[in-house]
C-alpha positions, 0 to 999 in steps of 0.5 A, a space after each residue: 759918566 759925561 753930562 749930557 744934553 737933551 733938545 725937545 721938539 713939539 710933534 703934532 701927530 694925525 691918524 684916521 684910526 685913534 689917538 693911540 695911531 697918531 701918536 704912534 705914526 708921529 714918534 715912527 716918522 720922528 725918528 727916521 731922520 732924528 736919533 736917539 728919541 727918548 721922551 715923548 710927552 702928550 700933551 693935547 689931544 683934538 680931532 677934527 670933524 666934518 659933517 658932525 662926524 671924527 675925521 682925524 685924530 690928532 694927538 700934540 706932543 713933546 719929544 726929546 732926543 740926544 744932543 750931538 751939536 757943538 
């Protein structure tokens, strides 16, 4: 089996609907121009607000995708 090598990029993800949606919205975005995804690792949530209400939901994270360069 050939060793492999894995490159993590940080994701910054936003829904008006949950975390869970933001989340969601940024691995689906991902990986239309990235392949093989294969981790994705939360590691914060915040929202923002606006006139003491939830405006957004925002979810950080880290993801890791096969590494083809040379």
């Amino acid at each position: 089996m050939p060793n492999s090598v894995y490159k993590v990029i940080e994701l910054i993800g936003s829904s008006t609907k949950s975390w869970e949606d933001a989340a969601s919205s940024a691995v689906v975005r991902a990986s239309k121009s990235l392949r093989d995804l294969r981790v994705a690792e939360v590691r914060q949530f915040d929202m923002t607000l606006k006139d003491g209400k939830v405006e957004s939901y925002r979810v950080k994270m880290k993801v890791s995708f096969k590494f083809e360069g040379k």
